[in-house]
C-alpha positions as a Markdown table, in Angstrom:
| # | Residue | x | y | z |
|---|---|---|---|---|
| 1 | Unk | 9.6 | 7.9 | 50.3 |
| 2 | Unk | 12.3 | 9.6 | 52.2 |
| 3 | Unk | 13.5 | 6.5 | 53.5 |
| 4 | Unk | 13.8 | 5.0 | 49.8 |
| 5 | Unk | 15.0 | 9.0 | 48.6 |
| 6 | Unk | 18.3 | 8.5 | 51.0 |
| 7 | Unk | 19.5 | 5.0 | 49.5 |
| 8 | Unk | 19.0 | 5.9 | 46.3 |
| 9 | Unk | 20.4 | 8.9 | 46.7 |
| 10 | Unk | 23.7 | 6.6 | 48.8 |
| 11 | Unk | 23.2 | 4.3 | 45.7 |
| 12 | Unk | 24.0 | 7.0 | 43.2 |
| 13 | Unk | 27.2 | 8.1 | 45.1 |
| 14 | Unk | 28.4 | 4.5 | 45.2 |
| 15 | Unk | 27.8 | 3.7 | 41.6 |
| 16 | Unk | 29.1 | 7.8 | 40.7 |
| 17 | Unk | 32.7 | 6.5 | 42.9 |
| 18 | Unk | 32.4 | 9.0 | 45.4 |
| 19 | Unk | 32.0 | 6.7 | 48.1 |
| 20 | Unk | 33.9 | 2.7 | 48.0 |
| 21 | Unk | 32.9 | -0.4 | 47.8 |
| 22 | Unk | 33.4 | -0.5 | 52.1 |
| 23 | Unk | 32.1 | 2.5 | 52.7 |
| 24 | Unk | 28.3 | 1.3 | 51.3 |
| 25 | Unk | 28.4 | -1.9 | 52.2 |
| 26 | Unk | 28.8 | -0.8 | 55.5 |
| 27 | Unk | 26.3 | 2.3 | 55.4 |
| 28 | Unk | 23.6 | -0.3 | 53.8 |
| 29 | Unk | 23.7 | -2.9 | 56.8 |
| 30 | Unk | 23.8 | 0.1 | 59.2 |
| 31 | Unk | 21.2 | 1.5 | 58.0 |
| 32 | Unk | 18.9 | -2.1 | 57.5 |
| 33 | Unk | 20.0 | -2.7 | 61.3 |
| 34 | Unk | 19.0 | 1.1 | 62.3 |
| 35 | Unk | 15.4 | 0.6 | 60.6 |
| 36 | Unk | 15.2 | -2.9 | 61.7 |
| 37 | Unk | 15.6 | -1.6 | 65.6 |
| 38 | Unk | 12.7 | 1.4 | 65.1 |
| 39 | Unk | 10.2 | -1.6 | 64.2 |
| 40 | Unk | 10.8 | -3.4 | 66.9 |
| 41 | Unk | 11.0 | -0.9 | 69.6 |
| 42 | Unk | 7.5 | 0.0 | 67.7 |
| 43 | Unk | 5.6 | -1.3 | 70.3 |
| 44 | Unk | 7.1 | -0.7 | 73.6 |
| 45 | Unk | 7.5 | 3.1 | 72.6 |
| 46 | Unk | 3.3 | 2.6 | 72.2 |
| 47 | Unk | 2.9 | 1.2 | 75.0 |
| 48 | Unk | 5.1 | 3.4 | 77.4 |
| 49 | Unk | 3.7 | 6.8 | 75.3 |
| 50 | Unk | 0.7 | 5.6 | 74.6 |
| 51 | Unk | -1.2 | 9.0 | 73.9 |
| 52 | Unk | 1.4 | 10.6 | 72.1 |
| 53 | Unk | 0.4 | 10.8 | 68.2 |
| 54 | Unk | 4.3 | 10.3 | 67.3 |
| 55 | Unk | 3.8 | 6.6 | 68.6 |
| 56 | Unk | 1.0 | 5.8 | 67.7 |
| 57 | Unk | 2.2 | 7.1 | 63.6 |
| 58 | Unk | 5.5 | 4.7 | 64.6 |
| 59 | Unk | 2.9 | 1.5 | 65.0 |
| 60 | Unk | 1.0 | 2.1 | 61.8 |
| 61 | Unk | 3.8 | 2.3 | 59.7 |
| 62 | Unk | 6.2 | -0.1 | 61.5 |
| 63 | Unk | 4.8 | -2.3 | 58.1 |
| 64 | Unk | 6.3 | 0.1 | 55.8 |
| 65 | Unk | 9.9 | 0.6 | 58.0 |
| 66 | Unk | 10.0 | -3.0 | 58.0 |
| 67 | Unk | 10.1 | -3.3 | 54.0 |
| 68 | Unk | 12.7 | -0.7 | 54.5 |
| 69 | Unk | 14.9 | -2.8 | 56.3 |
| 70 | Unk | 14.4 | -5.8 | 53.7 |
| 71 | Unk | 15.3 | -3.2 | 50.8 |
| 72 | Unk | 18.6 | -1.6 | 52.6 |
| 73 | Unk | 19.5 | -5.3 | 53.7 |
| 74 | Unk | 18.7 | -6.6 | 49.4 |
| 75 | Unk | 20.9 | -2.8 | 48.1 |
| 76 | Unk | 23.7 | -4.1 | 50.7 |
| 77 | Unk | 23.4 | -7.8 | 49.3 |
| 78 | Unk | 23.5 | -6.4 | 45.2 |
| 79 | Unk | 26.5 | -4.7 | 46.2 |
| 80 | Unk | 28.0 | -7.8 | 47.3 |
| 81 | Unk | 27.0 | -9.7 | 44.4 |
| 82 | Unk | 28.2 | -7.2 | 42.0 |
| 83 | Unk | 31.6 | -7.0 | 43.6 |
| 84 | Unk | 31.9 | -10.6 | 44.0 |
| 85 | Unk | 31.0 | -11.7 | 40.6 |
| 86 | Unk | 32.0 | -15.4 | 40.4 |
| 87 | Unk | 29.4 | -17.9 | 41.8 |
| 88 | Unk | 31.5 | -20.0 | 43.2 |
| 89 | Unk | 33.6 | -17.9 | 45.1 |
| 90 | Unk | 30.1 | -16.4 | 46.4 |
| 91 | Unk | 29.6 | -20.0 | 47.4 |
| 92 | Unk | 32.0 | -20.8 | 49.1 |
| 93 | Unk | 32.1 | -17.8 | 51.6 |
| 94 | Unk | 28.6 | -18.2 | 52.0 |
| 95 | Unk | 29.7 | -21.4 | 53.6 |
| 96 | Unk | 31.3 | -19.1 | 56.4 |
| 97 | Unk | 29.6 | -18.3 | 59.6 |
| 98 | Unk | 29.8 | -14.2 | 59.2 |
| 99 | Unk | 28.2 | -14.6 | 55.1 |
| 100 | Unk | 25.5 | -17.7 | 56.1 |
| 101 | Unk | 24.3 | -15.6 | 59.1 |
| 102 | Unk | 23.9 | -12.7 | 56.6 |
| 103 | Unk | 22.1 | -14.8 | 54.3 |
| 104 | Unk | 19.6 | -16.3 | 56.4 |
| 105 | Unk | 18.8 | -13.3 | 57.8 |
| 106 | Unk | 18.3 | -12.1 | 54.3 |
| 107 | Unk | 15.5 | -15.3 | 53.4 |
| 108 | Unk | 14.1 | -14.2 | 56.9 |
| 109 | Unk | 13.1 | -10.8 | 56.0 |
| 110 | Unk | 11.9 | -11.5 | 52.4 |
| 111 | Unk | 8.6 | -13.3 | 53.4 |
| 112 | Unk | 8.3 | -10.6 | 56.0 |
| 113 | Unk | 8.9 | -8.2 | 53.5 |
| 114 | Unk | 6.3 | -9.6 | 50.8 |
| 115 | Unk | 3.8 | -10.0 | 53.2 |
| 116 | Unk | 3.6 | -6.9 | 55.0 |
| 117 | Unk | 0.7 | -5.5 | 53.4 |
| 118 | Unk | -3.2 | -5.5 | 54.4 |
| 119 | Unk | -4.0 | -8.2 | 52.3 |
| 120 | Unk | -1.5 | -10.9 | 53.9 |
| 121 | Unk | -2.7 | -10.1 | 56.8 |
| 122 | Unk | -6.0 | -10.5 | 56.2 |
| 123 | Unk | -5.3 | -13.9 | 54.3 |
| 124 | Unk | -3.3 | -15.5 | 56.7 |
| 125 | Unk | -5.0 | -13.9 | 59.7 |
| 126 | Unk | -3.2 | -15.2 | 62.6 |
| 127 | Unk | -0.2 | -16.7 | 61.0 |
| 128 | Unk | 0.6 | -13.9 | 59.9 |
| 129 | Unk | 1.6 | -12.6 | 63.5 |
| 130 | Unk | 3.3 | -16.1 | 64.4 |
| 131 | Unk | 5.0 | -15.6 | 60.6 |
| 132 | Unk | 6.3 | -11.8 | 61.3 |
| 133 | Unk | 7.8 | -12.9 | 64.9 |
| 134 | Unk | 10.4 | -14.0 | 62.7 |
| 135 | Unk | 11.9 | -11.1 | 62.4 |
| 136 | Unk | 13.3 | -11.5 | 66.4 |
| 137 | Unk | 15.6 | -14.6 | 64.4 |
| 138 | Unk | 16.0 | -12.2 | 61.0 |
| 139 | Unk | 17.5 | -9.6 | 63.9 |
| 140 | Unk | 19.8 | -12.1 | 65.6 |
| 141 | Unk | 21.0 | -13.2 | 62.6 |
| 142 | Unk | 21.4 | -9.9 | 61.1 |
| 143 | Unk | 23.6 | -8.7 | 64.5 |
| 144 | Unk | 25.6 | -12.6 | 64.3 |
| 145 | Unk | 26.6 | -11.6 | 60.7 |
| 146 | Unk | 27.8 | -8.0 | 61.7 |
| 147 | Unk | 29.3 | -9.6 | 64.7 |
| 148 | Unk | 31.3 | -12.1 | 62.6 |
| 149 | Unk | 32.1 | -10.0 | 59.8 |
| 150 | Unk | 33.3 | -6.2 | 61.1 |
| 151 | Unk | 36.9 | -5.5 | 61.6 |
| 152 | Unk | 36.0 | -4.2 | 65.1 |
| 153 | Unk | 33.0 | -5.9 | 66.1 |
| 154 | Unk | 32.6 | -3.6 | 69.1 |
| 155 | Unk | 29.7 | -1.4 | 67.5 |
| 156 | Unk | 28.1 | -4.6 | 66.5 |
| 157 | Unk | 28.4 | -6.5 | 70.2 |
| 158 | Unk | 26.4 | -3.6 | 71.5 |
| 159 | Unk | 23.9 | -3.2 | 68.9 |
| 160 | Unk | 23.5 | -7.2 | 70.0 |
| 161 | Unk | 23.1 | -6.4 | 73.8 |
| 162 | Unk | 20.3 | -3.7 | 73.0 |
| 163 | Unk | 18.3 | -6.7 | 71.1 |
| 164 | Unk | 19.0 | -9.3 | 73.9 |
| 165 | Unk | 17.9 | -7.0 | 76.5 |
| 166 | Unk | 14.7 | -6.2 | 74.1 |
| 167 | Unk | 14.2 | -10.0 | 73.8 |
| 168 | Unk | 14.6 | -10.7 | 77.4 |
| 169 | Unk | 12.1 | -8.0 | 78.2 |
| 170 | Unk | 9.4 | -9.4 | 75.8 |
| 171 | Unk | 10.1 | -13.0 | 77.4 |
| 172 | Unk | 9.5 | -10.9 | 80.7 |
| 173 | Unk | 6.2 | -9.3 | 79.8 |
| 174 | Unk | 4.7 | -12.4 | 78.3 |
| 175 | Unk | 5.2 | -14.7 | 81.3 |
């Protein structure tokens, strides 16, 4: 609730004009990228704390902070759309590397999104684990469209080494 309070809360400012176009586009992704990072640093933090109750509450509700991310990354897509307007122009920059990354990212994290809930998992039992791994491609492509479309992509470069060195130390562990 508090994670949905503080968009809405960005949302209103955005829509009220206290805060441009820029400025929540930017605070949107941020904050989609922020959440996305606490999900998947869910499990390491378990298993290096693993009796502490703070980790263990990260785990169980890594489901719900990954929705999060999928509705900060859909608010910072609306916005988008609503300044674009005209379909083809939308198009045609999602024909560019820095807008296609963004929106594949974006189709990533919607199945992750709808099914992150206690009955997909029980449906699709263990595809939905090889289904949710996705969201290590949903994370690249989220960091390769920050990377392509920031005026300084400098923030974004480092945001990227932090996920390769998480990757390469889950490729570590599981060999």
């Amino acid at each position: 609730l508090v994670l949905y309070g503080v968009l809405l809360a960005q949302s209103w400012r955005y829509l009220d004009g206290a805060i441009f176009y820029g400025e929540y586009l930017h605070w949107t992704g941020l904050q989609a990228t922020h959440l996305l990072f606490i999900a998947l640093i869910a499990t390491p933090v378990r298993r290096l704390f693993a009796k502490a109750r703070w980790a263990q509450w990260l785990v169980r509700h890594r489901r719900d902070i990954g929705v999060a991310v999928f509705v900060y990354a859909a608010a910072h897509t609306i916005a988008y759309l609503l300044r674009e307007r005209e379909l083809a122009a939308i198009i045609a920059e999602a024909m560019t590397a820095g807008i296609l990354t963004g929106w594949l990212a974006l189709l990533i994290f919607l199945p992750l999104a709808v099914t992150s809930n206690d009955l997909s998992v029980r449906k699709l039992a263990r595809r939905w684990k090889a289904l949710h791994r996705l969201v290590y491609a949903g994370a690249l492509l989220t960091l390769a469209h920050w990377v392509l479309t920031a005026f300084d992509p400098t923030t974004a470069c480092v945001y990227l080494a932090v996920l390769l060195v998480l990757l390469g130390l889950r490729a570590v562990r599981r060999s």
